[in-house]
C-alpha positions in Angstrom: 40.7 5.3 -5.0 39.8 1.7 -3.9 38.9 2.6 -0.8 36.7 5.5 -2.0 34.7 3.1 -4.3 34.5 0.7 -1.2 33.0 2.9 1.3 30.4 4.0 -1.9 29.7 0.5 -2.4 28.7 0.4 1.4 27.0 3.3 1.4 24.3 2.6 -1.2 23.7 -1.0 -1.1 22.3 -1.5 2.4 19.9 1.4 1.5 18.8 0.1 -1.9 18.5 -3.5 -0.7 16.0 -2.1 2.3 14.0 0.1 0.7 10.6 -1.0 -0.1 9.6 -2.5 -3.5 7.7 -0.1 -5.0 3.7 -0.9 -5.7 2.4 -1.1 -9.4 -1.0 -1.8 -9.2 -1.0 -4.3 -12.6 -2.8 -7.5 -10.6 0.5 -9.2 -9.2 1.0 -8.6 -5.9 4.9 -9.8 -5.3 5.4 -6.0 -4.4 2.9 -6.9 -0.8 4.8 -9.1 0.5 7.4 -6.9 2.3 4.7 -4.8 3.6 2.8 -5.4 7.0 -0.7 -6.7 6.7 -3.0 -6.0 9.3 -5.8 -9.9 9.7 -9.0 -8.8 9.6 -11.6 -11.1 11.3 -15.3 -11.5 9.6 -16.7 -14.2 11.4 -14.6 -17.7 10.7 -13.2 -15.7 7.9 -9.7 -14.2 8.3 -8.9 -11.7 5.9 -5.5 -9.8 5.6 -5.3 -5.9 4.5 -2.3 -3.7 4.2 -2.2 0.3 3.5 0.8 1.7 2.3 2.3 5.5 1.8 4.6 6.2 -1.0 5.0 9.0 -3.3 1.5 10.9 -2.3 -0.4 8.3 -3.0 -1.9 5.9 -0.4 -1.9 2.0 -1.7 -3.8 -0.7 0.1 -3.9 -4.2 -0.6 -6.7 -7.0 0.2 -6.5 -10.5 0.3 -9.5 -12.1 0.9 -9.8 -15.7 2.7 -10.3 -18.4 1.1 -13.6 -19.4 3.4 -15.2 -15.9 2.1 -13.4 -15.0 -1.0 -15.5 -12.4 -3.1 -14.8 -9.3 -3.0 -17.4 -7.1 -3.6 -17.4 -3.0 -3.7 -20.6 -2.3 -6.0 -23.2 -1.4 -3.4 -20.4 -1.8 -0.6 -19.1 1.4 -0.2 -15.7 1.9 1.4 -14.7 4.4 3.7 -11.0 6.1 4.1 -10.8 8.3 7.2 -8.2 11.0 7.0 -6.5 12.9 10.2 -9.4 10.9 12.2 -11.3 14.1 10.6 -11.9 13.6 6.9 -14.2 10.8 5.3 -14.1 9.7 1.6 -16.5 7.5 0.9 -14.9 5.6 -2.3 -15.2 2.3 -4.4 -13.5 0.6 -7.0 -15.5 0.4 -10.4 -14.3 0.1 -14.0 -13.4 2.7 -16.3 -16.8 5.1 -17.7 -19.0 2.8 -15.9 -20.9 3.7 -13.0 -21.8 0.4 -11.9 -20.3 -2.3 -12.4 -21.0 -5.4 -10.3 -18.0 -6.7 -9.1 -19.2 -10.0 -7.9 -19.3 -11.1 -11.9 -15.8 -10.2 -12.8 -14.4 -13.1 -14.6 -11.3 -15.9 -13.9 -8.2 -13.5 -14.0 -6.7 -10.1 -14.0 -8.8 -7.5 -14.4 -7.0 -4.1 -15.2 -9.6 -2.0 -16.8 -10.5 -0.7 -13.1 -10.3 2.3 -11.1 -10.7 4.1 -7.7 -13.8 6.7 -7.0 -15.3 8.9 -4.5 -18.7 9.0 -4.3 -19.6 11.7 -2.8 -21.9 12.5 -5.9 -19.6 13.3 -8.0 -17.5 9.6 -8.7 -14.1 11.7 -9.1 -11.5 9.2 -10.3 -9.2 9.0 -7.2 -6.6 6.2 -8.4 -6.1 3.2 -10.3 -7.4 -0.7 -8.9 -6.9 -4.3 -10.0 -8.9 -7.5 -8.8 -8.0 -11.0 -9.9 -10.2 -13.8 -9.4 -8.6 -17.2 -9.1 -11.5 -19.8 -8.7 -15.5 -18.9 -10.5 -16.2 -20.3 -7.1 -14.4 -18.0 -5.0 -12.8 -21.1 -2.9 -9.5 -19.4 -3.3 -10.1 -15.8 -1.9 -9.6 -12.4 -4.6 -6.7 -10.1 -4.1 -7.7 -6.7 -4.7 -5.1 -3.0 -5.0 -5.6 -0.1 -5.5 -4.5 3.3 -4.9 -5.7 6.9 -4.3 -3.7 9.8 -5.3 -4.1 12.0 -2.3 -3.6 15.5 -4.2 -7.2 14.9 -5.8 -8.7 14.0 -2.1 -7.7 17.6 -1.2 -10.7 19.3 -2.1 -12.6 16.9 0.8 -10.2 17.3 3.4 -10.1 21.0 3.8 -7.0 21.4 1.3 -4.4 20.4 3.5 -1.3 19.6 2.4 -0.6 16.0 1.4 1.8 15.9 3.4 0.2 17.3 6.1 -2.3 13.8 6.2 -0.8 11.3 8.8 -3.4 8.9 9.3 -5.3 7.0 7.3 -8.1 4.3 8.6 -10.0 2.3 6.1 -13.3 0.6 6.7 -14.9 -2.1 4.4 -18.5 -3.8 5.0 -16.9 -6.4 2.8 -14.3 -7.5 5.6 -16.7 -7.3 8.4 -17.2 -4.3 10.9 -12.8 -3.6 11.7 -11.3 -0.7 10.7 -7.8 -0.4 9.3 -5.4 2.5 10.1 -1.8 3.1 8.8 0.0 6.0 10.7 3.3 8.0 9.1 5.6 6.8 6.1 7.6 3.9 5.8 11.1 3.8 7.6 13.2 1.3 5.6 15.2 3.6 3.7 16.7 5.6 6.7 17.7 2.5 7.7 19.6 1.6 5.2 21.2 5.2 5.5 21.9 4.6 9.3 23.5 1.2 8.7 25.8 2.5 6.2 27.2 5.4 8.3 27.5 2.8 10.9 29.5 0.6 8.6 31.5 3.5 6.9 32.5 4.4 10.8 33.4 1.1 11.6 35.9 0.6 8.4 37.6 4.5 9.3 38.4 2.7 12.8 39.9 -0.2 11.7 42.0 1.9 8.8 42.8 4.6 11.4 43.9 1.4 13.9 45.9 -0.5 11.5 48.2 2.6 10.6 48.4 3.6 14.2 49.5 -0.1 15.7 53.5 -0.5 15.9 
């Protein structure tokens, strides 16, 4: 029995402990920093961006440098590129309000804020969150949000969700570089592989020990 609750210990820690944090989009951003940012170059400024798949929704994260640190969407359109075939033009605005300028957002979290497409119809697409740090910018905004890809599916032809591979983001606030994210996160099969390999390795080593005169 001790050796049953052994080899169940082995098998589900190495996957729990490698498996991605999962993102809440609630203006701390502890949940980034085990996910692979992509620098994005605007000028001297040197931005980082990260795009992450979990769940059927599609999550990116933007820290903005401290040389440029605004970020601003009202008037700034974004653009998320799906299968290199589908284009969602989208922003992030606050709640009931169709624009809201971004640039005045004061010292803090700001919550009250959500994803849109605006492709005339401002379809809410996913929930967002900016926090502002300095009034003067001179510590760059981090900026998430998500978009729920089931409600994209009317743009993109109704495929299946899970039939979207890649996503590439563009964002005249970060300069003229696109960002693209390919496939779904790894980590967890991982974990699963290192465990079997561990599990095998213990079997050996009990098989050897009862074996050996």
């Amino acid at each position: 029995m001790g050796v049953i609750m052994s080899i169940m210990i082995v098998i589900f820690l190495p996957s729990a402990t490698l498996a991605e944090t999962p993102i809440a989009i609630d203006g701390y951003y502890d949940d980034w920093t085990d996910k692979p940012h992509t620098s994005v170059t605007n000028g001297t400024a040197i931005h980082s961006v990260s795009l992450f798949l979990a769940d059927g929704s599609l999550y990116g994260h933007i820290k903005m440098s401290n040389s440029s640190g605004q970020f601003i969407s009202y008037n700034n359109i974004m653009d998320l590129l799906i299968n290199n075939q589908y284009t969602i033009p989208f922003d992030i605005n606050k709640y009931n309000v169709k624009k809201l300028d971004l640039g005045n957002l004061p010292v803090g979290r700001t919550l009250t804020l959500a994803t849109f497409d605006n492709i005339g119809r401002k379809d809410w697409l996913g929930g967002a969150a900016i926090t502002v740090y300095a009034s003067t910018h001179s510590v760059g905004d981090d900026v998430e949000f998500s978009i729920n890809l089931e409600t994209t599916r009317s743009i993109c032809g109704n495929i299946p969700v899970d039939q979207m591979q890649t996503f590439t983001l563009s964002c005249p606030n970060l300069g003229s570089q696109t960002i693209t994210s390919t496939g779904t996160s790894t980590a967890p099969y991982i974990g699963i592989i290192v465990s079997i390999a561990i599990v095998g390795l213990i079997l050996r080593l009990r098989k050897k020990r009862y074996t050996v005169k």
